[in-house]
C-alpha positions as CSV (number, residue, x, y, z in Angstrom):
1,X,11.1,-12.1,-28.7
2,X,13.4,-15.1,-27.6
3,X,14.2,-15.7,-24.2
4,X,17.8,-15.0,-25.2
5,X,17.1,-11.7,-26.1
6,X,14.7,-10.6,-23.4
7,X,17.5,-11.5,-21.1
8,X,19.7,-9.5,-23.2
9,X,17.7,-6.5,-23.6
10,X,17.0,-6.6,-19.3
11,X,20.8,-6.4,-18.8
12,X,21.0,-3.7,-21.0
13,X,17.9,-1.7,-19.4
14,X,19.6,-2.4,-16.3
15,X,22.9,-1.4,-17.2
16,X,21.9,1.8,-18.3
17,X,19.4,2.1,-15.2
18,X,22.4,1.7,-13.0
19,X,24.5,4.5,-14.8
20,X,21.9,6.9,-14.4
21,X,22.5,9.3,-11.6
22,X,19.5,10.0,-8.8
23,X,18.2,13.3,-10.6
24,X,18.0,11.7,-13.8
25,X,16.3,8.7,-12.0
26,X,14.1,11.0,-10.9
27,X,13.6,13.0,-13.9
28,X,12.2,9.8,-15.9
29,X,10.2,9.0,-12.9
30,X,8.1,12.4,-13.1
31,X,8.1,11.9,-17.0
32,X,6.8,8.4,-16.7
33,X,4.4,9.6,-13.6
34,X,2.8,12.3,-15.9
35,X,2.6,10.8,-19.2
36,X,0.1,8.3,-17.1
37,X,-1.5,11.3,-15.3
38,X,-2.0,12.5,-19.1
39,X,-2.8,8.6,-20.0
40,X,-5.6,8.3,-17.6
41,X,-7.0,11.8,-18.1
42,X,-7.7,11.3,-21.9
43,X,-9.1,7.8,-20.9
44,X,-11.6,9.2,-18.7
45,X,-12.3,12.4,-21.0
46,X,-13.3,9.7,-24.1
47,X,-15.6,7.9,-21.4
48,X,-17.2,10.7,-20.8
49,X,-17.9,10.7,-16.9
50,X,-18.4,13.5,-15.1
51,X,-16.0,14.7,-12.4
52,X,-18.0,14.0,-9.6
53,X,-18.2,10.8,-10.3
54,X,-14.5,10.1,-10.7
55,X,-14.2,12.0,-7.0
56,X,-17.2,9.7,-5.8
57,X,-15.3,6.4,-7.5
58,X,-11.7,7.4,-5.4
59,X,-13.7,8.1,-2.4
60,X,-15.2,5.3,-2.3
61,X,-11.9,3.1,-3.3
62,X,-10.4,4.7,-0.4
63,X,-13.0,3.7,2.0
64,X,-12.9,0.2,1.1
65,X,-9.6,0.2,1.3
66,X,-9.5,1.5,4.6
67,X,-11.7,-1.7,5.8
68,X,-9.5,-3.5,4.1
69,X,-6.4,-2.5,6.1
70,X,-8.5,-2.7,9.3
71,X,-9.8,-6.8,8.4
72,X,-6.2,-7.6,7.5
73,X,-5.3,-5.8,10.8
74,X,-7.4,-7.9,12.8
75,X,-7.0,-11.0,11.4
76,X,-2.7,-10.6,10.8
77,X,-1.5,-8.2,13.7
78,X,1.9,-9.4,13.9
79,X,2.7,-8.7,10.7
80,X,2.3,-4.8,10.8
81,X,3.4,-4.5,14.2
82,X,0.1,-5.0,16.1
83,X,-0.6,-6.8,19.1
84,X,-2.9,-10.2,18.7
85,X,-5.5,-10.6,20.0
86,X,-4.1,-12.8,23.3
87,X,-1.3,-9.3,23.8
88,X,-4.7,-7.6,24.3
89,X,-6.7,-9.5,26.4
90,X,-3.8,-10.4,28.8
91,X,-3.5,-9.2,32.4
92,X,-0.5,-8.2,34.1
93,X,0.5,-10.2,36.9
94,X,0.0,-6.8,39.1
95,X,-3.6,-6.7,37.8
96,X,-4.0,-10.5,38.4
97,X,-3.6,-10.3,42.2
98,X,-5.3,-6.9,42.5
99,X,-8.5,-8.7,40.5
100,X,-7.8,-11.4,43.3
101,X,-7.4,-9.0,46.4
102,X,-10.9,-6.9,45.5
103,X,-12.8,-10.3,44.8
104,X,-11.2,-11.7,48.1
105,X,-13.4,-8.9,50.1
């Protein structure tokens, strides 16, 4: 397909995306979502795993993905909202001279 009518065929597809009110939206959405559900199941039914496995296989994506989130969270806190590192470990000026009264003693 030319790059003519790619660009042709997108404004089309988005066109017709645009006229298409929310329920229909989400009509296609929920067709889309389970002709992949149906997409994926058949896939794993000719591979012939068992279905412990497949819950073993998400667990296990989940976890990792759950470290993930927590490296990325340590290493880039500003960027989800955290505090860094330096927000943590910094003492209020009230602590400051209470930390100097009680070593003062």
């Amino acid at each position: 397909m030319s790059l003519t009518q790619r660009h042709a065929t997108q404004r089309a597809k988005a066109t017709q995306r645009r006229r298409l009110t929310a329920q229909e939206r989400l009509a296609r959405d929920r067709r889309q979502a389970q002709h992949a559900v149906e997409a994926l199941q058949q896939a794993l039914d000719t591979l012939g795993l068992p279905q412990d496995l497949v819950a073993e296989i998400a667990g296990r994506l989940r976890s990792q993905h759950k470290l993930l989130r927590k490296i990325v969270g340590v290493m880039f806190p500003p960027l989800f909202g955290c505090r860094t590192n330096a927000e943590l470990c910094r003492v209020r000026g009230w602590d400051k001279n209470l930390v100097r009264r009680e070593s003062g003693k």
